[in-house]
VOGU-3710 file (C-alpha; in Angstrom, 3 decimals, decimal comma):
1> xxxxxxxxxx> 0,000/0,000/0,000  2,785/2,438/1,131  4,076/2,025/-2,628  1,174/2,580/-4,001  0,848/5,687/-2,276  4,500/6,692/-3,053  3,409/5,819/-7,095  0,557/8,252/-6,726  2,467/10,567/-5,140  5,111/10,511/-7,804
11> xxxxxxxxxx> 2,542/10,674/-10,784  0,811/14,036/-9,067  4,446/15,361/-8,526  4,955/15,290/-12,687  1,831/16,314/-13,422  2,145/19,630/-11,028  5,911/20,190/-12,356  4,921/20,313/-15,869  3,652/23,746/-16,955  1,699/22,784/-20,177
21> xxxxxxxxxx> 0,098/19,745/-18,693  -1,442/22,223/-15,406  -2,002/25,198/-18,303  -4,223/22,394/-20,125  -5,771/20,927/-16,653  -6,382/23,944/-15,627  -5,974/27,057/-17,701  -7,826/25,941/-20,894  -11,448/25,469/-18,806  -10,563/28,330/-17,349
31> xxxxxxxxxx> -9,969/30,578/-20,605  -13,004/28,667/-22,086  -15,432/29,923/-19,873  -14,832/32,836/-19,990  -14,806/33,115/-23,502  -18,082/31,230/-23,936  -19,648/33,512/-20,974  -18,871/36,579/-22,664  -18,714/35,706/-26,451  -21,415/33,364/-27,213
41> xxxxxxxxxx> -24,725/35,342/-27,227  -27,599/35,816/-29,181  -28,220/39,675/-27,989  -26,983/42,921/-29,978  -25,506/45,231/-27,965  -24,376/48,899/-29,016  -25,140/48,318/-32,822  -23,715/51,377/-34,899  -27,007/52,873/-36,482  -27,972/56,243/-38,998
51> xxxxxxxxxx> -30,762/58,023/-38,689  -32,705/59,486/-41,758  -34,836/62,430/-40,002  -36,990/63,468/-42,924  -39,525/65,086/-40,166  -36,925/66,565/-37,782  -39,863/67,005/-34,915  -40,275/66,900/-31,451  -41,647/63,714/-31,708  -38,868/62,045/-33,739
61> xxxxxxxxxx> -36,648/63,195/-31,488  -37,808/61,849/-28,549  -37,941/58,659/-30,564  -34,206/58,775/-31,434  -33,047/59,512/-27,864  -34,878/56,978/-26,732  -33,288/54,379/-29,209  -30,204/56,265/-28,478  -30,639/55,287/-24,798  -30,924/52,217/-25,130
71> xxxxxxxxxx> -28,221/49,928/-24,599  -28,567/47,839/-27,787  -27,793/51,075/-30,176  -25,542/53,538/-30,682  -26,451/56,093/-33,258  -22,970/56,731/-35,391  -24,282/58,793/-38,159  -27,245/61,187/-39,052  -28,008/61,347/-42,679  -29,946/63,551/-44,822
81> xxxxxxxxxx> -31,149/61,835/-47,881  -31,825/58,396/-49,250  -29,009/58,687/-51,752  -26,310/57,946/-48,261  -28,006/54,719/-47,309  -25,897/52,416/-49,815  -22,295/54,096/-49,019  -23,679/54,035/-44,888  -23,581/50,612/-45,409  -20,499/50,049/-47,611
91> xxxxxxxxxx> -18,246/51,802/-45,133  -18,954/48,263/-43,089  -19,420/50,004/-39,528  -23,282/50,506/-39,540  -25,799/47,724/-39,950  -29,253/49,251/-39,502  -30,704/52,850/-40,777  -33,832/54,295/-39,343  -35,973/56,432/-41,590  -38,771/58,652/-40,730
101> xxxxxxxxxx> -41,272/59,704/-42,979  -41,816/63,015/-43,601  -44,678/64,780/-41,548  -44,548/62,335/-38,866  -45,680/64,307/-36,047  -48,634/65,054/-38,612  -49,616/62,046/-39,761  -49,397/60,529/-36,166  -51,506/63,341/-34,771  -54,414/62,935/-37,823
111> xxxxxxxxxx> -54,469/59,634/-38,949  -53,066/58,060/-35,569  -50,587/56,867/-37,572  -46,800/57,244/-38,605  -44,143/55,122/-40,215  -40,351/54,258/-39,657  -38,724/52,087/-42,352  -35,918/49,792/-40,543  -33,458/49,368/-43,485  -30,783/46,789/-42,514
121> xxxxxxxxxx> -27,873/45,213/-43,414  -28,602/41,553/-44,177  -25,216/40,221/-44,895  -25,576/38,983/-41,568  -29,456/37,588/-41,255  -29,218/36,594/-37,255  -27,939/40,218/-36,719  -30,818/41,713/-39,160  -33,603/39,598/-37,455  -32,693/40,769/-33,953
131> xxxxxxxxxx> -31,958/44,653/-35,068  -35,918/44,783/-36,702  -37,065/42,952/-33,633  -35,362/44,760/-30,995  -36,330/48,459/-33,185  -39,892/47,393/-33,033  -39,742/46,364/-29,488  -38,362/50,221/-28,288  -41,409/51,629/-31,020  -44,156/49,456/-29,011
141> xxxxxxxxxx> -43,130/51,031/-25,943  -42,995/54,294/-27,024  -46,202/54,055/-27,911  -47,764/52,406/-24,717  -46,299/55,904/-23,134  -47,919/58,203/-25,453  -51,625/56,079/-25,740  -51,764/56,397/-21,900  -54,131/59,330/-22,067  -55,207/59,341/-26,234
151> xxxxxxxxxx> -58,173/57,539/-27,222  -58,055/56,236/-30,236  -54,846/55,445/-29,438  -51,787/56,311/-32,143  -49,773/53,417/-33,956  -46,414/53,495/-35,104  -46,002/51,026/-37,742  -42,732/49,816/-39,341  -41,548/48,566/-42,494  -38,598/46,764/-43,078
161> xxxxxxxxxx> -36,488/46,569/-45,754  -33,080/43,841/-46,753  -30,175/44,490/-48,483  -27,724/42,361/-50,073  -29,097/39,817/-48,720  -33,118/40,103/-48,873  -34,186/36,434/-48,582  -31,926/36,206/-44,978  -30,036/33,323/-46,625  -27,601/31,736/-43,388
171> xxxxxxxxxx> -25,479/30,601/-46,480  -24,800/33,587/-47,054  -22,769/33,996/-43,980  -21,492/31,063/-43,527  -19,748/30,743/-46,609  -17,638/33,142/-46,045  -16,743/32,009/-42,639  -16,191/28,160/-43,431  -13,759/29,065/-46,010  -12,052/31,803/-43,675
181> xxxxxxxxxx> -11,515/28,414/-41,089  -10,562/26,271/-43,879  -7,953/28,706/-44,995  -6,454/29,482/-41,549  -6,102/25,741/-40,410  -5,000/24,622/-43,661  -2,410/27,393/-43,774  -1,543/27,736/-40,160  -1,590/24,814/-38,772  -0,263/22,616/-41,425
191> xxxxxxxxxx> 2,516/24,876/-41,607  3,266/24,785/-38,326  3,234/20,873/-38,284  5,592/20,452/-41,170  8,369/22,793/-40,233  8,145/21,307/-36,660  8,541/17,870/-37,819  11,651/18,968/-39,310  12,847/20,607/-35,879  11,446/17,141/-34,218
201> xxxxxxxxxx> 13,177/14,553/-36,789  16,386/16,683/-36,644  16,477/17,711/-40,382  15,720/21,112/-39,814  19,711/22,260/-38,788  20,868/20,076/-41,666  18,700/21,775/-44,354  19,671/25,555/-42,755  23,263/24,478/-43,124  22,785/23,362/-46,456
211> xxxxxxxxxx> 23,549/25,538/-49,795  19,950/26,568/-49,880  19,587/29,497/-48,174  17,165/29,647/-44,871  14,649/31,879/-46,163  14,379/29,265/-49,355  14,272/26,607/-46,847  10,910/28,340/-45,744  9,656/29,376/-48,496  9,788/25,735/-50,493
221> xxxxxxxxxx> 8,064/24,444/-46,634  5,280/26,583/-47,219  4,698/26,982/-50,612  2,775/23,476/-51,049  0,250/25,193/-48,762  0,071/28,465/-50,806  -0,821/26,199/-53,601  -3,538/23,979/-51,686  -5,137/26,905/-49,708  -6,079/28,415/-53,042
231> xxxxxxxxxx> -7,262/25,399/-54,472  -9,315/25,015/-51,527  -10,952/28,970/-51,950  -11,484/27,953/-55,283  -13,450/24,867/-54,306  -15,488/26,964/-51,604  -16,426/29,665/-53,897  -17,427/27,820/-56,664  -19,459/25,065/-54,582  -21,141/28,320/-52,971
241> xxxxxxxxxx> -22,115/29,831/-56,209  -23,281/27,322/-58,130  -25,059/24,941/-55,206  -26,166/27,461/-52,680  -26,630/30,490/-55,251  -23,698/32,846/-53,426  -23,510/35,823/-55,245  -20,194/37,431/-56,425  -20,855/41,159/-57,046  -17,431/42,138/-56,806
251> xxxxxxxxxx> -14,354/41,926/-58,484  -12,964/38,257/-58,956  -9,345/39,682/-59,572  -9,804/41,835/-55,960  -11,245/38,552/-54,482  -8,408/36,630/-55,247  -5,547/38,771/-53,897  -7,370/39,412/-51,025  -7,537/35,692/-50,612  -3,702/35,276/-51,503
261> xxxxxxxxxx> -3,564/38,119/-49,057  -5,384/36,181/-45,914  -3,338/32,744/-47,056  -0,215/34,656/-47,046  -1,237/35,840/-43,402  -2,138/32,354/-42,124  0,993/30,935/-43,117  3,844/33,322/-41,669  0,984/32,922/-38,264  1,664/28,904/-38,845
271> xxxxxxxxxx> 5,767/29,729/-39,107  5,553/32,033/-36,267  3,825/29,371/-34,183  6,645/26,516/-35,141  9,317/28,878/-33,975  8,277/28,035/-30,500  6,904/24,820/-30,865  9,535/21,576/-30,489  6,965/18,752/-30,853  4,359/18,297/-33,660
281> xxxxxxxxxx> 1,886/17,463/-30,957  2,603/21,234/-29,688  2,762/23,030/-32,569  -1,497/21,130/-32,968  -2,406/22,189/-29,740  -1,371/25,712/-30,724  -2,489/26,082/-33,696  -6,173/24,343/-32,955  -6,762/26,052/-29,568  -4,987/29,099/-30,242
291> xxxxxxxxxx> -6,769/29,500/-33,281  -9,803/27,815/-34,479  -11,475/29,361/-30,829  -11,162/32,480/-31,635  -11,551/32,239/-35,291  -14,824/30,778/-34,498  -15,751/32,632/-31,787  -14,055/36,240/-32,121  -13,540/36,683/-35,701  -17,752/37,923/-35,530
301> xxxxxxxxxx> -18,385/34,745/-38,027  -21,136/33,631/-36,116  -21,252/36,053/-32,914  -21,192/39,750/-33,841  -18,228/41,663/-32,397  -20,164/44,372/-31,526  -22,198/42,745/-28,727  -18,530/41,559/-26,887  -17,510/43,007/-23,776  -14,766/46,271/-24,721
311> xxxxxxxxxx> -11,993/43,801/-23,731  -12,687/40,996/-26,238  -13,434/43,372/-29,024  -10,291/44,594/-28,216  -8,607/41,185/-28,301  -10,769/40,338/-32,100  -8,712/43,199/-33,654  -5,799/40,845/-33,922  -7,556/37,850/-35,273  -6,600/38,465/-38,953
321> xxxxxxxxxx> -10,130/35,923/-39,354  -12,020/39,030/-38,288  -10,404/41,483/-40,904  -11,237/38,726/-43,965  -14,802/38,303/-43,041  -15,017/42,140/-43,565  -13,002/41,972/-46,708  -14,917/38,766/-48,424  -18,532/39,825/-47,365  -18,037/42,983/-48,753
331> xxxxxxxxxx> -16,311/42,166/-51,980  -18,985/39,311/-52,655  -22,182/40,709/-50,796  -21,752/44,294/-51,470  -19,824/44,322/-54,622  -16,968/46,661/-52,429  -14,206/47,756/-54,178  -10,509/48,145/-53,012  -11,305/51,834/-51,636  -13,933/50,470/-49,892
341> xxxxxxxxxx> -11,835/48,084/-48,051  -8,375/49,752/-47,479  -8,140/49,808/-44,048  -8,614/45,679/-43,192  -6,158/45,308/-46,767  -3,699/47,348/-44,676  -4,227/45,301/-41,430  -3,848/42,464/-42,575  -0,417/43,633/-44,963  0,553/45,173/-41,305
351> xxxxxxxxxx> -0,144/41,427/-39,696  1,512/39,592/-42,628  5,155/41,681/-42,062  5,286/41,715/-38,440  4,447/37,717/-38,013  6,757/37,481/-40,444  9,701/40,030/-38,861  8,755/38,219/-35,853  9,241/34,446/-37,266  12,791/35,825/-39,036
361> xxxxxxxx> 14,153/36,889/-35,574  13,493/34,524/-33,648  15,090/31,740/-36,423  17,829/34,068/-36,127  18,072/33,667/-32,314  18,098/29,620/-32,772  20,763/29,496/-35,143  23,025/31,773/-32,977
//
């Protein structure tokens, strides 16, 4: 028995010396919580809005400060004709504008009624449904206050209106994000797990002393991938336009070096990760839980960003997953051009370099 207990002893004396198995045991549940708890919810919350004021009375503007209130919207822009609505929505940061007929206060007053047409973006249709049914919710209230002491009693009626995506196709969205996933595991992590096995087998300091020079050595390790990542977009999009109807409204030459782009990305992440990774075994655990998680969860593929706590939508701005949603919903939803789109191209050029700079220095440091 006393050995027994000596075995036992030993086996919880490894276990608590090694770091990664306790970070696993412990630290992974830990970090999954949390991210579940705070990530994974169906709710909007502070949802960039316009507001087309064609009234501009008393009464609409109680209306839009109560909205404004509220803590599902935030109103980011107030626009003056119908004309704005499309480039609103093609800058990517508002998903909903509110329009108020003209005469509102009138018509409300005389015919008891008065209309506001919810015009949202429907390139995500969860985030669409929700937006209409949390708009009407605030409009049903508003009325219950002002009916309190009018008989007949007034009736604010909406209409809603989809674009880009007007039949609130789910396909829609999660084309996009399946090949985004695809992309980054194929590309990351397989890259990651062959330039480890090198390190693992030994091979690795025998090709870096060879006549090729290191940056070759790379280069020929991940440009298999390169080649299979955009044989798999390929596959994606064309499965997704000709099966599930996915439009493509913008530029196919655009498209495809923004998806060269995002590949490129993935695959100095899956170097940067074999830099510190000694075991194929590791280099997998990084790359699944250190990536498909948060491409999943932060990269606003299925959960929108927007409703995150400030500290995990702080944390999704260096997911490069997040930035190539943007880029391929708008490029094959909204028919976006490259000035439309800039700022994520730049982001993720800006990721691409410094994984890269970062991956270079750090070879550096192992061969010295």
């Amino acid at each position: 028995m006393k050995r027994f207990i000596g075995f036992v002893k030993k086996e919880f004396y490894h276990i608590f010396r090694d770091k990664r198995t306790m970070f696993i045991l412990f630290g992974m549940p830990i970090a999954q919580i949390m991210l579940f708890g705070f990530a994974i919810t169906n709710e909007i919350n502070n949802v960039n809005i316009a507001i087309l004021d064609k009234s501009k009375d008393n009464e609409t503007q109680k209306i839009i400060n109560k909205i404004s209130a509220s803590s599902y919207f935030k109103i980011n822009e107030k626009i003056t004709n119908e004309d704005q609505i499309e480039s609103v929505f093609m800058k990517g940061k508002v998903k909903a504008v509110l329009v108020f007929e003209k005469d509102f206060i009138k018509n409300l007053q005389t015919l008891k009624q008065a209309k506001v047409q919810v015009i949202t973006d429907a390139t995500d249709p969860n985030v669409a449904n929700t937006i209409s049914n949390y708009v009407n919710a605030i409009l049903q209230n508003y009325t219950q206050e002002i009916n309190k002491n009018n008989k007949p009693s007034h009736q604010i009626q909406t209409q809603t209106q989809l674009y880009y995506n007007p039949e609130l196709k789910s396909v829609f969205t999660f084309v996009p994000g399946v090949m985004t996933i695809i992309l980054m595991l194929v590309s990351a992590m397989m890259t990651s797990i062959s330039i480890t096995r090198e390190k693992e087998l030994g091979t690795m300091e025998v090709l870096l002393v060879s006549p090729i020079k290191p940056f070759q050595v790379i280069i020929g390790k991940v440009f298999p991938y390169i080649f299979l990542s955009i044989i798999n977009a390929t596959i994606i999009l064309l499965l997704g336009f000709f099966v599930f109807k996915m439009p493509i409204e913008g530029n196919l030459f655009l498209l495809a070096f923004e998806s060269i782009l995002f590949i490129t990305t993935a695959l100095s992440l899956g170097i940067l990760i074999s830099t510190v990774s000694n075991s194929q075994q590791t280099a997998m655990m990084l790359s699944l839980m250190g990536l498909m998680l948060p491409v999943i969860i932060l990269s606003g593929f299925i959960f929108p960003v927007s409703s995150m706590p400030l500290h995990l939508q702080i944390i999704s701005n260096i997911i490069p997953a997040k930035w190539f949603i943007i880029i391929i919903k708008a490029i094959l939803l909204k028919g976006a051009t490259l000035n439309m789109i800039w700022k994520e191209t730049i982001i993720l050029i800006g990721m691409t370099l410094f994984f890269i700079g970062l991956s270079v220095k750090k070879y550096k440091i192992r061969l010295e």
